[in-house]
C-alpha positions as CSV (number, residue, x, y, z in Angstrom):
1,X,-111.9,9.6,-81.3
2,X,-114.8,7.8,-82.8
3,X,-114.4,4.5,-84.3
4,X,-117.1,1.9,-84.9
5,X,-115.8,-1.3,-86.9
6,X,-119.0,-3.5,-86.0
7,X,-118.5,-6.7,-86.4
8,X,-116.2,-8.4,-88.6
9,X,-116.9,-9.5,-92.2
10,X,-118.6,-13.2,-92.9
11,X,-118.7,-15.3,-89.7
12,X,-115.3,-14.5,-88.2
13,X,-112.2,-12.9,-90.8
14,X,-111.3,-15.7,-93.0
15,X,-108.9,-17.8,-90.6
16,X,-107.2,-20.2,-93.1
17,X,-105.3,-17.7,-94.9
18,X,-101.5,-17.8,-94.5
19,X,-100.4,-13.7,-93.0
20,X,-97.3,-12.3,-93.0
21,X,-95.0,-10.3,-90.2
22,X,-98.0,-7.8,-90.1
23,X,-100.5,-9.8,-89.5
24,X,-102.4,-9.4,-92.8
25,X,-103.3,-11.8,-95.3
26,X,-101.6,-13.2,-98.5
27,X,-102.2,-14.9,-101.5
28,X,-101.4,-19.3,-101.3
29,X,-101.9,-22.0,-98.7
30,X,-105.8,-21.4,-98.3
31,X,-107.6,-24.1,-97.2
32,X,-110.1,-25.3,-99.8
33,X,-113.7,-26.1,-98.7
34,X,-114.7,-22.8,-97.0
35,X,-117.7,-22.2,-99.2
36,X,-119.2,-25.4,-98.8
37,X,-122.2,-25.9,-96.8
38,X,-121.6,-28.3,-94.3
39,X,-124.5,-31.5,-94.0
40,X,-126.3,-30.9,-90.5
41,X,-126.0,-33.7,-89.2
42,X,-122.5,-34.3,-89.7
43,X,-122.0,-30.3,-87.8
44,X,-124.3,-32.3,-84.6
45,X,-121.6,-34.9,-84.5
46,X,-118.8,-32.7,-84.8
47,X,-120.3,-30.3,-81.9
48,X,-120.5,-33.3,-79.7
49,X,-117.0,-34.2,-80.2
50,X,-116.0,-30.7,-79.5
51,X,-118.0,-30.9,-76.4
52,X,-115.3,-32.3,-75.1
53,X,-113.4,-29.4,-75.1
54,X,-115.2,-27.3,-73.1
55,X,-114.0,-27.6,-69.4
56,X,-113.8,-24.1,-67.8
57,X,-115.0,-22.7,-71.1
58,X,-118.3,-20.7,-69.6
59,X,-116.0,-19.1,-67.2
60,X,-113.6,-18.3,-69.3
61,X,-116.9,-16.8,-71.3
62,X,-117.9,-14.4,-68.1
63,X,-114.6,-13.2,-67.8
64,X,-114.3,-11.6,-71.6
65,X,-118.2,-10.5,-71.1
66,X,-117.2,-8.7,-67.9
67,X,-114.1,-7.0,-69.7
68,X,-116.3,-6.0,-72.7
69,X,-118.5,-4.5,-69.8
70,X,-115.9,-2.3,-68.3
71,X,-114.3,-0.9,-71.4
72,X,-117.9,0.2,-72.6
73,X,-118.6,2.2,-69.4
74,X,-115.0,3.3,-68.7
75,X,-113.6,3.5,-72.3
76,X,-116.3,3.6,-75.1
77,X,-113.9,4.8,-78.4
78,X,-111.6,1.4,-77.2
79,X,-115.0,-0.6,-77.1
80,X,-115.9,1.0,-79.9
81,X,-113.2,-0.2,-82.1
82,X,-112.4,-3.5,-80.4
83,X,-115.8,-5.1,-80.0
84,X,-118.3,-6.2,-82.1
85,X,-122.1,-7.6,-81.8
86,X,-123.0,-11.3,-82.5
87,X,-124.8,-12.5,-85.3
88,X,-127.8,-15.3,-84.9
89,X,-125.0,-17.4,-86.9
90,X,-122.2,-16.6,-83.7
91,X,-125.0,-17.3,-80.9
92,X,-125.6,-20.6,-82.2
93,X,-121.4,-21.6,-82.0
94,X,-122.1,-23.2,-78.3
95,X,-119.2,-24.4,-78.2
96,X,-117.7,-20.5,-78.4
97,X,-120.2,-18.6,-76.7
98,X,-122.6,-19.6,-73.5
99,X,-125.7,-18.3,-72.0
100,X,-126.8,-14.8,-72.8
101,X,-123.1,-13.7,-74.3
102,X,-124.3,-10.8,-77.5
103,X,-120.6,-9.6,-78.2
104,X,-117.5,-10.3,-78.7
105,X,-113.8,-8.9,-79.5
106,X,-111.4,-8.3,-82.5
107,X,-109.0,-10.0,-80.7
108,X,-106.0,-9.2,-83.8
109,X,-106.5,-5.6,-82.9
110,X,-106.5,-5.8,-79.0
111,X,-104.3,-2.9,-76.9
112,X,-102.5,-4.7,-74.5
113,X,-102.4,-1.2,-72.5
114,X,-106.2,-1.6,-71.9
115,X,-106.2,-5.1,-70.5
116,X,-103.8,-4.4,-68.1
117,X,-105.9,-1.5,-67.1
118,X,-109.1,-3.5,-66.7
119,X,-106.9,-6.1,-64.5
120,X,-105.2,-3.7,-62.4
121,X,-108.4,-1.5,-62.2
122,X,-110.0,-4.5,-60.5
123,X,-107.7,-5.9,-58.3
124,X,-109.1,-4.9,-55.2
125,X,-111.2,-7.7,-53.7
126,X,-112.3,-5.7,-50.6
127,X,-111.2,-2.3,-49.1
128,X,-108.6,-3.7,-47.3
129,X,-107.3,-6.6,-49.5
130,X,-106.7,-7.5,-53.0
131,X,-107.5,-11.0,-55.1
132,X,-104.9,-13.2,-55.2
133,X,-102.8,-13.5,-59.1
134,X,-104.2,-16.7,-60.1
135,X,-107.5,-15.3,-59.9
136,X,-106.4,-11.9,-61.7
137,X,-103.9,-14.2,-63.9
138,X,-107.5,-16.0,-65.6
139,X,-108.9,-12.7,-67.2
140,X,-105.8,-13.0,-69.6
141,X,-106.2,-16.5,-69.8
142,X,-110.0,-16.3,-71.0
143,X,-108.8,-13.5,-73.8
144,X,-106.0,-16.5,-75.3
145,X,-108.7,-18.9,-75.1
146,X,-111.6,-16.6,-76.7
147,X,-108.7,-15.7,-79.5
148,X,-107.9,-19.3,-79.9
149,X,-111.4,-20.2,-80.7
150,X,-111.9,-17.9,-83.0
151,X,-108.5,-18.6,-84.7
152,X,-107.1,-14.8,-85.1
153,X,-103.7,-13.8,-84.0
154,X,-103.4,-11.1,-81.8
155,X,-101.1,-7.8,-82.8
156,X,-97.6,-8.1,-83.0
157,X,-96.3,-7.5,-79.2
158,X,-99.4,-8.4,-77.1
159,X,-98.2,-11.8,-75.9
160,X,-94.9,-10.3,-74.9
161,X,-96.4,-7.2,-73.0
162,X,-98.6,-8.8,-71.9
163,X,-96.4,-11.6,-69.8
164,X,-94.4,-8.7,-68.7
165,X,-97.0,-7.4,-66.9
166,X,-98.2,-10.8,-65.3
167,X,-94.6,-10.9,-64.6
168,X,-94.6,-7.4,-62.4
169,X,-97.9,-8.4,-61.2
170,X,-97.1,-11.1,-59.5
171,X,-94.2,-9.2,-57.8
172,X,-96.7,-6.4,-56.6
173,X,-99.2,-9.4,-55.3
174,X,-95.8,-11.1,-53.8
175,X,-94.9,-7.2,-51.9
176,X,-98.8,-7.0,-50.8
177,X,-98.6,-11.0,-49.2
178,X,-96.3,-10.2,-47.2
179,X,-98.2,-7.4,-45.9
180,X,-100.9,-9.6,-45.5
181,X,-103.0,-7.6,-48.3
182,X,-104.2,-10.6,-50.7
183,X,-106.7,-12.7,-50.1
184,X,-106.3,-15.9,-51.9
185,X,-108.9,-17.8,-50.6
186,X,-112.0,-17.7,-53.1
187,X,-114.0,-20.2,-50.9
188,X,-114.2,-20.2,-47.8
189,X,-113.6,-24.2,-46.6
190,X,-115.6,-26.3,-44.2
191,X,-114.1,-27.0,-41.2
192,X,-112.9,-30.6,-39.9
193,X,-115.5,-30.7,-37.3
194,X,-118.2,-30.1,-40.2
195,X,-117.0,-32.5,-42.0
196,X,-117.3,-35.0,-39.3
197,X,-120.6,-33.9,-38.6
198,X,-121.5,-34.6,-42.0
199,X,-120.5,-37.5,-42.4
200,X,-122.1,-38.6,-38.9
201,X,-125.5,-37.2,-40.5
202,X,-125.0,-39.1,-43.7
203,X,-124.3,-42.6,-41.8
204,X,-127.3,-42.0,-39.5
205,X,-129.5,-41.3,-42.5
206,X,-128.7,-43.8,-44.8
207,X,-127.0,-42.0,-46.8
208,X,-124.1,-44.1,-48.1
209,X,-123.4,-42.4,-51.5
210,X,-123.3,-38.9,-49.9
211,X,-121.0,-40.5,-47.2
212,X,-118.5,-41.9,-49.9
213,X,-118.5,-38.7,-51.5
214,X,-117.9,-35.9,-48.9
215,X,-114.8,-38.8,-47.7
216,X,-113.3,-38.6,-51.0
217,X,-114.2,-35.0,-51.5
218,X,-112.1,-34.4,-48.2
219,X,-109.4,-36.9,-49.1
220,X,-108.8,-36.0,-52.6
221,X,-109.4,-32.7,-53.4
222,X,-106.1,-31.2,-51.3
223,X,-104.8,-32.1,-55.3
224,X,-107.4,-29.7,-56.7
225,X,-109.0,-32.5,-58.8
226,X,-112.6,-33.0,-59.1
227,X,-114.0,-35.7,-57.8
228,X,-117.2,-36.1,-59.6
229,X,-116.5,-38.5,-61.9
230,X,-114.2,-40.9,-60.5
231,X,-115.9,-44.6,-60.6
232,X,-115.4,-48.2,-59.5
233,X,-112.8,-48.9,-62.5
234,X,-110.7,-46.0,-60.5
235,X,-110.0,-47.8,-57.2
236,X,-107.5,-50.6,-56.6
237,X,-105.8,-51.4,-53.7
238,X,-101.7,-52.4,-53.7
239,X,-99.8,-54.7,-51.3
240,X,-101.2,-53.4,-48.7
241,X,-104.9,-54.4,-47.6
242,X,-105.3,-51.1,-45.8
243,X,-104.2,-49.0,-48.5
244,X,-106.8,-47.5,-51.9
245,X,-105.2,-46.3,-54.9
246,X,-106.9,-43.7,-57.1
247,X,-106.1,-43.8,-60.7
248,X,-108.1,-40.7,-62.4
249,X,-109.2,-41.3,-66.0
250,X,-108.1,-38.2,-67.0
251,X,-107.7,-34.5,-65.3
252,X,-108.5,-30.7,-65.5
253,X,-105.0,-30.1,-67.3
254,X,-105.0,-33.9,-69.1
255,X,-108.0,-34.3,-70.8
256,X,-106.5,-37.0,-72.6
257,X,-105.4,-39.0,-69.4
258,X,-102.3,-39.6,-71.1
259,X,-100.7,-38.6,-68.1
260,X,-102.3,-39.3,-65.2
261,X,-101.0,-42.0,-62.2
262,X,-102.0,-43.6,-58.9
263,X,-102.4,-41.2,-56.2
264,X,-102.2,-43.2,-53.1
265,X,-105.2,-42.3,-50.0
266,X,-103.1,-40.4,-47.2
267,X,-99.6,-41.6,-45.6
268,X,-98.7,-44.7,-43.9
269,X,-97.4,-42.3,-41.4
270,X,-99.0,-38.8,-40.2
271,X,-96.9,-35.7,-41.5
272,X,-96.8,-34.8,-37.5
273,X,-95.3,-38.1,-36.5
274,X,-91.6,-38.2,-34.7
275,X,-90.3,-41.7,-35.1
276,X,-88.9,-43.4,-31.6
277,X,-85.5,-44.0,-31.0
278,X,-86.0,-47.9,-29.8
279,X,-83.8,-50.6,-29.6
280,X,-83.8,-53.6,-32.2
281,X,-85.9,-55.9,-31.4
282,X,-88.9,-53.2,-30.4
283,X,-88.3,-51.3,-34.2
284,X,-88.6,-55.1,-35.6
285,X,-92.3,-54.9,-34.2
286,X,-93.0,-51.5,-35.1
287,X,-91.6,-52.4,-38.9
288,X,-94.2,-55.5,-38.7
289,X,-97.1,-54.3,-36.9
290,X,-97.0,-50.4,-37.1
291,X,-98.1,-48.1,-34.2
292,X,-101.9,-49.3,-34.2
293,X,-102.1,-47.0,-30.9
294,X,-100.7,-43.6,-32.7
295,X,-102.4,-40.3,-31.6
296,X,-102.7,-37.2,-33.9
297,X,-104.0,-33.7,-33.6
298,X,-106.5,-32.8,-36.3
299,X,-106.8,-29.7,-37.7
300,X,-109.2,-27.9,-34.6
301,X,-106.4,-29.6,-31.8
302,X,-108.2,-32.5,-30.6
303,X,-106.6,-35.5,-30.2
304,X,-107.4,-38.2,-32.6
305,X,-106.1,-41.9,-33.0
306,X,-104.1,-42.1,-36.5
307,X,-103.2,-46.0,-36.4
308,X,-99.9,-46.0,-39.0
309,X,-99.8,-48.6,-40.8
310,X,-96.6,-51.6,-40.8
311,X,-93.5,-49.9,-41.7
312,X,-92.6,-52.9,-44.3
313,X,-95.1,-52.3,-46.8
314,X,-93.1,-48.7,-47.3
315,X,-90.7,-50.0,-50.8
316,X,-88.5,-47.1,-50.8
317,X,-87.8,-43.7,-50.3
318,X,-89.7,-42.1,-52.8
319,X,-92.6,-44.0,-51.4
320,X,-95.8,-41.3,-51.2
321,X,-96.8,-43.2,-48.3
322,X,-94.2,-41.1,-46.7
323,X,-94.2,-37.3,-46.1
324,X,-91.3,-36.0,-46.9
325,X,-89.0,-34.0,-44.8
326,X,-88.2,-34.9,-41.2
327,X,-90.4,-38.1,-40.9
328,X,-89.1,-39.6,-44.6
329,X,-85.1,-38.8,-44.1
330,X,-85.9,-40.5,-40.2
331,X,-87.1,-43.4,-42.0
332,X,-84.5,-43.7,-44.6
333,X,-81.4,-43.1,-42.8
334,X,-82.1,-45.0,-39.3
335,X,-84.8,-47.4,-39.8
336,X,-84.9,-48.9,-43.1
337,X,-81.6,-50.0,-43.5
338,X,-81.3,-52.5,-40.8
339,X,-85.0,-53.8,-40.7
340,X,-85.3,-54.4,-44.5
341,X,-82.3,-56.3,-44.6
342,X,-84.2,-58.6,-41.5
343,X,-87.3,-58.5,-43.2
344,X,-86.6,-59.5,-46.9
345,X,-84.5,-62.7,-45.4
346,X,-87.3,-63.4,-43.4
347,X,-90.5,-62.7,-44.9
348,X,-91.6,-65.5,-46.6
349,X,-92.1,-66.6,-42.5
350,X,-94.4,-63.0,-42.3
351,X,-96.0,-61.6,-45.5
352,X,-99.2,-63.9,-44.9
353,X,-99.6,-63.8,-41.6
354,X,-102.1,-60.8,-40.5
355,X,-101.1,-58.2,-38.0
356,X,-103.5,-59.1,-35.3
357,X,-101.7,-62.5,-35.4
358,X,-98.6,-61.1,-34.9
359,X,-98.5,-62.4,-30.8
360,X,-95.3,-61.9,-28.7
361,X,-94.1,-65.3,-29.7
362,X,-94.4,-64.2,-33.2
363,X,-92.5,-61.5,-32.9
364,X,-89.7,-63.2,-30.9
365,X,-89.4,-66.4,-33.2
366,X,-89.0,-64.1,-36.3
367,X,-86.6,-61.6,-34.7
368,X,-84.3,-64.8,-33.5
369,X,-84.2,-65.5,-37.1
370,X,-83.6,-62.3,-38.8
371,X,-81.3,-61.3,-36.5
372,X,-79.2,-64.9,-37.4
373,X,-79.4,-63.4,-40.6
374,X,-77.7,-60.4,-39.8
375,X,-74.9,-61.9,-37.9
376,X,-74.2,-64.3,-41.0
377,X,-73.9,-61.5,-43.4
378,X,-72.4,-58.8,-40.9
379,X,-70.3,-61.0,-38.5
380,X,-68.2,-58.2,-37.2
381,X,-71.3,-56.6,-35.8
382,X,-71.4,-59.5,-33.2
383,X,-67.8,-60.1,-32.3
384,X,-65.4,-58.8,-29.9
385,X,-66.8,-55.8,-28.0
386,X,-69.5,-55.6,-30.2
387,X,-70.8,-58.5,-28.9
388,X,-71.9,-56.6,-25.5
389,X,-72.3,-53.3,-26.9
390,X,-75.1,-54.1,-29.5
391,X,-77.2,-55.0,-26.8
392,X,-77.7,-51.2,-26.1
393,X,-77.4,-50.2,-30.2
394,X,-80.6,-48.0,-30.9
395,X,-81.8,-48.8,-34.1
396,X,-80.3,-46.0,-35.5
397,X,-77.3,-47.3,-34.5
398,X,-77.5,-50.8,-36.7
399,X,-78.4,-48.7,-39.7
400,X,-75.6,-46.4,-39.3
401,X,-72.9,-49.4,-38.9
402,X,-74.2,-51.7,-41.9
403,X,-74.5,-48.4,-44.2
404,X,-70.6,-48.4,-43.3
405,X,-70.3,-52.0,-43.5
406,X,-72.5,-51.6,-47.3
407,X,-69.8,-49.3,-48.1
408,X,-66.9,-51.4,-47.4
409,X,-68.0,-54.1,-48.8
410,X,-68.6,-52.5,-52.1
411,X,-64.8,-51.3,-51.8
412,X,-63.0,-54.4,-51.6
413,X,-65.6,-55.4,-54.5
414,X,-64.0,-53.5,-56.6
């Protein structure tokens, strides 16, 4: 079989005209308009507003490109009756085609068959491992977004056979994991002791800016997000004086940056950290002053001092400050009940005063009174045998007794 369609009539087939079931088109509902000449430089301000638009557009570019490529060498009747060569009027669309693109496809008459051959065809990263499916996943991705520009439909059935075969892919990519046969990693990432290095050079030089950057770089991009054009405007800081919060303008998948929120700088407390099992009054300085003296191991094993920060300026249990697992049901369930009832009834006495102030005395004077606060409101806690036996109460065991006490109290409320 021979076929050779070239390219399509006009620019691209009229794509204002309403189709039916078939895909073909029918009389009504055409846009009016199409045959007039637009004014140039009303098309230059239009092209910039599209600009906008772009994003991973180029990529998305080499990917159709490198499937036009394959189906010529490996099936030239398909290529033949799919593809089609661009006009000096299609190479000037920048905003559809980038760098030395000449071709393009008939995306309403694409075989889904022969995309899933060029995908599975070139799956294989190495001999011994395959690429992972988010990077097989974006070849179909860049055909949707090359149809979209180009506003034509693809055959009835293509977007349904298609994401059945993404769908088995993936389970053949999940099989070959576990056999340790993918390689997701498309980059392969600096190391921490690089990074320090880097940032030791870039200190030592004078260079500030590239210092600010590879720390943010470092910080931030564990969310995939780029940090290029993040400015002043984006930093604030909350309660906290040792804490930044980042507030993107907008996002790879939010270009409108209608939904993007404050992404707070690392944890109050490490994701390896095991909270103590202390008694009261030594969790009262820990939920005041923190653990300035906490040791970590980064990511090659050394040991490294991770100060975490004063457990009071963590609000609640949703707090991001927190990792969650372990270290956030730890905090919620044996800490933070008892010392944030102590705290709120005592902190107009604390929330000015500075950590490095906080001296023994400190610490003693506002325990004497928080704890009078907890005896007025939880009396039973300090009478009869209690009044021995809380002397050796963990802190885990005052949260446990008031959560009871909570409990009651909203009983008899009722």
């Amino acid at each position: 079989m021979s076929i050779n369609i070239g390219g399509p009539p006009g620019l691209f087939p009229p794509p204002y005209a309403r189709r039916n079931n078939e895909g073909n088109n029918v009389a009504g509902n055409v846009m009016a308009g199409q045959d007039i000449e637009v004014q140039a430089a009303h098309q230059r301000a239009l092209n910039e507003t599209n600009e906008n638009e772009i994003g991973c557009a180029p990529e998305h570019r080499k990917r159709i490109n490198k499937f036009i490529k394959w189906v010529e060498t490996e099936y030239p009747d398909y290529h033949n009756a799919v593809v089609f060569e661009l006009n000096q009027q299609q190479k000037a669309m920048t905003q559809i085609y980038f760098g030395e693109s000449t071709h393009d496809l008939r995306y309403d008459i694409l075989n889904p068959l022969f995309t899933q051959l060029f995908i599975s065809a070139n799956k294989m990263k190495n001999a011994a491992a395959q690429y992972g499916f988010a990077h097989q996943r974006k070849y179909h991705d860049a055909i949707l977004w090359g149809a979209k520009k180009v506003r034509l439909e693809f055959p009835a059935g293509y977007r349904q056979q298609m994401k059945d075969y993404l769908d088995t892919l993936a389970k053949e990519k999940t099989k070959a994991k576990e056999k340790g046969q993918v390689d997701e990693q498309e980059a392969d990432p600096i190391t921490f002791e690089l990074f320090k290095k880097l940032c030791q050079w870039a200190l030592e030089s004078g260079n500030i800016m590239v210092w600010a950057f590879t720390i943010l770089q470092w910080h931030c991009m564990g969310r995939s997000v780029n940090i290029a054009p993040l400015g002043f405007h984006n930093f604030s800081s909350n309660e906290a004086s040792d804490s930044i919060v980042i507030k993107y303008d907008h996002n790879k998948k939010d270009k409108k940056g209608e939904k993007t929120s404050p992404k707070n700088c690392g944890f109050a407390v490490p994701p390896d950290f095991s909270f103590p099992s202390p008694n009261l009054r030594s969790a009262w300085e820990f939920f005041l002053r923190g653990f300035p003296s906490n040791m970590s191991k980064d990511e090659s094993g050394a040991v490294i001092r991770t100060p975490v920060r004063p457990l009071r300026y963590i609000k609640d249990a949703t707090d991001k400050h927190l990792p969650r697992g372990r270290v956030r049901k730890k905090f919620v369930d044996d800490w933070k009940p008892v010392l944030s009832f102590m705290y709120n009834k005592t902190k107009q006495h604390i929330i000015n005063v500075p950590e490095e102030s906080m001296d023994a005395d400190f610490l003693d004077a506002t325990y004497v009174a928080a704890r009078e606060q907890l005896e007025e409101k939880y009396p039973s806690l300090f009478e009869g045998i209690n009044a021995d036996r809380n002397r050796t109460w963990k802190v885990s065991n005052w949260s446990k007794k008031i959560k009871t006490l909570n409990r009651q109290y909203r009983l008899e409320a009722i």
